[in-house]
C-alpha positions as CSV (number, residue, x, y, z in Angstrom):
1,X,0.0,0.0,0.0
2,X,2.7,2.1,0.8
3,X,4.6,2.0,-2.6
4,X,1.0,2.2,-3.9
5,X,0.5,5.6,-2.1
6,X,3.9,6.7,-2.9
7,X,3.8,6.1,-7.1
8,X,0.3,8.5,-6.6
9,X,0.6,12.5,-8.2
10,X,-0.1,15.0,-6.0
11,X,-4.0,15.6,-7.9
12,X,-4.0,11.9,-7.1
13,X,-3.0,12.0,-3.3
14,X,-5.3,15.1,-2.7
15,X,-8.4,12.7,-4.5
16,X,-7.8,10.1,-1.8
17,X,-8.0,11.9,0.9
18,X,-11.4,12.1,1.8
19,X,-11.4,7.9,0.9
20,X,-9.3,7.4,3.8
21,X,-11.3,9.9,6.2
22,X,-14.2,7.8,5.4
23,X,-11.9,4.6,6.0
24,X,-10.9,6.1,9.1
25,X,-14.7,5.5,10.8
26,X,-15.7,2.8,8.6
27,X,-17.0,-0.3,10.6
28,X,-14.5,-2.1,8.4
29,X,-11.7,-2.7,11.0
30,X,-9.5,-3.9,8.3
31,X,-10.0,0.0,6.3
32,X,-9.7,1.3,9.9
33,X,-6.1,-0.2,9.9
34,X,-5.3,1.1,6.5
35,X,-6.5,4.3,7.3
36,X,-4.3,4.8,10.0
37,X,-1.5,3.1,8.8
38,X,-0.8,4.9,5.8
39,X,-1.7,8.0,7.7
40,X,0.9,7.4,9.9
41,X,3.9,6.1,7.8
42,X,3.3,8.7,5.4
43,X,2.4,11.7,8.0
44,X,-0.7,12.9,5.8
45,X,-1.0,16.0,8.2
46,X,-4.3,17.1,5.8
47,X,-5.8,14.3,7.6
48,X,-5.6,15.7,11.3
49,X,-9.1,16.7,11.1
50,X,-10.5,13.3,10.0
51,X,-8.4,11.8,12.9
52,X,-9.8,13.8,15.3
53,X,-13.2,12.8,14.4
54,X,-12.5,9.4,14.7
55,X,-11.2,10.1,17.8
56,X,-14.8,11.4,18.7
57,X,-16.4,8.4,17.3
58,X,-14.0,6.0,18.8
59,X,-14.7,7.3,22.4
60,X,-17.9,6.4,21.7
61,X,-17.2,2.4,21.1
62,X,-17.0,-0.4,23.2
63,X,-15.3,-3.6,23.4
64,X,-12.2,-4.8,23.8
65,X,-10.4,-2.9,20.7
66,X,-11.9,0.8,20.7
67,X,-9.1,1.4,24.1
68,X,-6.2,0.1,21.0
69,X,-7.9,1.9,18.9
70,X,-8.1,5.4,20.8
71,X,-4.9,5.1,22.2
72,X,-3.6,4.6,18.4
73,X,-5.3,7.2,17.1
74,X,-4.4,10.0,19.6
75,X,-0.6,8.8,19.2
76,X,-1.4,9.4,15.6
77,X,-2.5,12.7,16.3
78,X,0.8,13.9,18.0
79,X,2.7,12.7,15.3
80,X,0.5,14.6,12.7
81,X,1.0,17.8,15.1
């Protein structure tokens, strides 16, 4: 995915970007991953907004993985920042 990201123009990069917002609170946990992943190794910092949102909706989850997933998120955040 990454070199996938990284072959991308910059009109191309900009187009994805509210794909992987939508990833980003998807109930898919696998897009959730993706999301965040790329995110992260790439430090799309156009996509602080969208993280904080899921942020929002993650504190709103339950179960064993939305505490991972919070805590992963808001580490994402600072390295955004």
């Amino acid at each position: 995915m990454l070199d996938e990201y990284d072959s991308l123009s910059d009109y191309e990069t900009k187009c994805i970007l509210p794909v992987l917002a939508e990833w980003l609170i998807s109930d898919d946990n696998r897009l959730r991953y993706d999301a965040s992943f790329l995110i992260s190794q790439r430090n799309i910092r156009e996509m602080i907004p969208a993280v904080q949102e899921a942020l929002t909706r993650c504190k709103a989850m339950s179960g064993p993985e939305a505490r991972y997933e919070f805590k992963k998120l808001k580490r994402i955040l600072e390295e955004l920042r």
